[in-house]
C-alpha positions as CSV (number, residue, x, y, z in Angstrom):
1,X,-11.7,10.8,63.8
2,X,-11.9,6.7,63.8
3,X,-9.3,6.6,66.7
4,X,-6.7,8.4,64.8
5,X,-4.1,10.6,66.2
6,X,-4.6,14.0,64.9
7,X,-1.0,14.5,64.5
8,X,0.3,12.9,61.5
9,X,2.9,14.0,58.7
10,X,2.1,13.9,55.1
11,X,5.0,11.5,53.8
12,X,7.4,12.4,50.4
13,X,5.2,11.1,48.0
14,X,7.4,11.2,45.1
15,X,10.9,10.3,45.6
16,X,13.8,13.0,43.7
17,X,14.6,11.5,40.7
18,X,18.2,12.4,38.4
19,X,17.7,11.5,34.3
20,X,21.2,11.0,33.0
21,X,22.3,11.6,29.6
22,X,22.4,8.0,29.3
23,X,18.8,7.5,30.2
24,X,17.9,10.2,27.4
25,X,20.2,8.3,24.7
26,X,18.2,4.9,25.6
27,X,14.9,6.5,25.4
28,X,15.1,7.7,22.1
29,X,14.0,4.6,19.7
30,X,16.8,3.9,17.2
31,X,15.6,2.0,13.6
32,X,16.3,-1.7,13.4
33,X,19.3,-2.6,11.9
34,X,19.5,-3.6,7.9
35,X,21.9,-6.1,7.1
36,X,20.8,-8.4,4.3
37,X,21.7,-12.3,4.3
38,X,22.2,-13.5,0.5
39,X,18.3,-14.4,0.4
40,X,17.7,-11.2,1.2
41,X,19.7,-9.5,-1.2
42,X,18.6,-11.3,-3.9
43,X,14.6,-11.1,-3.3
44,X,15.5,-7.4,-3.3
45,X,17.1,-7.2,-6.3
46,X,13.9,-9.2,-7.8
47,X,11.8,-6.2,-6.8
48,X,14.4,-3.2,-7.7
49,X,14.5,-5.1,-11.1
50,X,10.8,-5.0,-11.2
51,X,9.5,-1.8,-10.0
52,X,12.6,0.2,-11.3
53,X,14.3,-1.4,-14.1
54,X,18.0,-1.5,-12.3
55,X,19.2,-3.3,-9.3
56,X,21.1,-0.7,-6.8
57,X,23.5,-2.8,-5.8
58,X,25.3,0.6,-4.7
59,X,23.6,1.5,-2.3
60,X,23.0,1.3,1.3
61,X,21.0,-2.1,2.6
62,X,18.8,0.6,4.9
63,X,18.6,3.3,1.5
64,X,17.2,0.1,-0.9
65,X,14.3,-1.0,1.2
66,X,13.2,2.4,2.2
67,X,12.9,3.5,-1.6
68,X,10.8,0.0,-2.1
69,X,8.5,0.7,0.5
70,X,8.0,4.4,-0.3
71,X,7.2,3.3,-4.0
72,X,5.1,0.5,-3.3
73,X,3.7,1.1,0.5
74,X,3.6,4.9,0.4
75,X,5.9,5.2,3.8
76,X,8.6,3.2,5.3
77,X,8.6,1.2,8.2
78,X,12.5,1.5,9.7
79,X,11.5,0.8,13.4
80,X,10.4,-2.9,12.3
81,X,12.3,-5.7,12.3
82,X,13.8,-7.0,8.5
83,X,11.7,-9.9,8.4
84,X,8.3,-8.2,9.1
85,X,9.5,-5.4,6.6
86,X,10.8,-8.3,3.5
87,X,6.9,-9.8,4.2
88,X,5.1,-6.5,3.6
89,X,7.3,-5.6,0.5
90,X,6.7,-9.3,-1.2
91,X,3.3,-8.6,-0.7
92,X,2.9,-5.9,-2.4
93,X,5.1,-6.1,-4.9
94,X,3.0,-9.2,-6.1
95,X,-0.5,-7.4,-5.7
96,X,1.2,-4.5,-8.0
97,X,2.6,-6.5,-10.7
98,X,-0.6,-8.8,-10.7
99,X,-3.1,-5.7,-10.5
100,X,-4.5,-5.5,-13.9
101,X,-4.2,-8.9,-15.1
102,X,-5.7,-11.0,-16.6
103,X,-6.5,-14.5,-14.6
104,X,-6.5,-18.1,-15.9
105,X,-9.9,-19.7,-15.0
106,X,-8.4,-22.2,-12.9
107,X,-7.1,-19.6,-10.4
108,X,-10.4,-17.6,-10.5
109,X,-12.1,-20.0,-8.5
110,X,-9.9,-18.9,-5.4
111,X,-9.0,-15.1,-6.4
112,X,-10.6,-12.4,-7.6
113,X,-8.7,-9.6,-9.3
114,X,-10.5,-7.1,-7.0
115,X,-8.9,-8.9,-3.8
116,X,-5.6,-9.0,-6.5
117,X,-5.7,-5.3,-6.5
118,X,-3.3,-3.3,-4.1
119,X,-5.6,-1.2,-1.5
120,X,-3.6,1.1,-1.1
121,X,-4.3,3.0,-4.7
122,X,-7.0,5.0,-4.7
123,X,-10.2,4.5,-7.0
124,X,-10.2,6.6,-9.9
125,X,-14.0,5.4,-11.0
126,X,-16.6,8.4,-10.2
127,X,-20.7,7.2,-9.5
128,X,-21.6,10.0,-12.1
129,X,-20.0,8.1,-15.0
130,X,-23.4,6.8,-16.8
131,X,-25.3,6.4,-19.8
132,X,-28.9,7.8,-20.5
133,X,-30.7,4.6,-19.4
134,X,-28.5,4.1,-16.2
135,X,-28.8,7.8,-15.5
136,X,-32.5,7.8,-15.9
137,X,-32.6,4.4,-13.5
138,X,-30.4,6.2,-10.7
139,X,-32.8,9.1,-11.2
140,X,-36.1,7.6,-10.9
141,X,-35.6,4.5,-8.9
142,X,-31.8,4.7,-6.9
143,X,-32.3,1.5,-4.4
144,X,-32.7,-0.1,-7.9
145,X,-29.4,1.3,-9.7
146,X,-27.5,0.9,-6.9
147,X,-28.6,-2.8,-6.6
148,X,-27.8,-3.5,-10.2
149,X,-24.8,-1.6,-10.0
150,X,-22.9,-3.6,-7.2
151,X,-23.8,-6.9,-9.3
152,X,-22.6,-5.5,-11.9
153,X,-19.7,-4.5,-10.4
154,X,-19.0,-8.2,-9.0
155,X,-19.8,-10.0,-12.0
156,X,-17.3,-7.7,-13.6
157,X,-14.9,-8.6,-10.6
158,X,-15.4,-12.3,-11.0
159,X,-15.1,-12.7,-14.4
160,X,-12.7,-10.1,-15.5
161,X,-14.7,-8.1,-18.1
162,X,-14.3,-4.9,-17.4
């Protein structure tokens, strides 16, 4: 076929390969180290006194972050480096402590308490929580509610009645 000698052999196509124990051990990802400098430690200690009252100064560098994340994150992150872990914590440890204030008027020109508000807790507000008139309105005329509903909603956001 094409000029091609008929006899040819089919070469080893994949090579024998040994996996050591060592290449098992260096496989397996391992959690980044926790060590905190003195800055560290004492932007932790901000937040333990915050969210829980206490500082744990007794325990374990890897044990105190972990606890802040579950509380405030809902999961930990131990295969990220400190510093990417430290920025997510601040983060929302100030959306949680700001969640449910009230703003001054000068910052409410640049931040709304809805973008304030941590994302991460669910909405306990249900659609079927009306009055008579709004009931009737989402009855009889829904593109209409719904309309008046979302400004409402924003005006509420903007100006922090509700």
């Amino acid at each position: 076929m094409f000029g091609m000698d008929k006899t040819f052999s089919m070469p080893n196509v994949q090579p024998d390969f040994i996996i050591t124990e060592e290449d098992i051990r260096n496989a397996i990802p391992t959690p980044a180290p926790v060590n905190f400098d003195s800055k560290t430690e004492h932007e932790i200690a901000v937040m333990e006194k915050r969210h829980f009252e206490n500082s744990c100064e007794y325990d374990s560098d890897k044990y105190r972050i972990a606890k802040l994340e579950e509380h405030l994150l809902g999961r930990t992150w131990e295969f990220s480096p400190l510093s990417d872990r430290m920025r997510r914590l601040k983060l929302a440890s100030q959306r949680k402590v700001l969640a449910g204030t009230s703003l001054p008027v000068g910052i409410r020109r640049y931040m709304s308490p809805a973008r304030i508000k941590n994302d991460s807790t669910p909405s306990t507000e249900t659609d079927d929580n009306v009055g008579i008139i709004d009931g009737l309105l989402k009855l009889y005329a829904p593109d209409v509610y719904y309309g008046w509903s979302d400004r409402k909603r924003r005006m509420q956001e903007r100006y922090n009645d509700g």
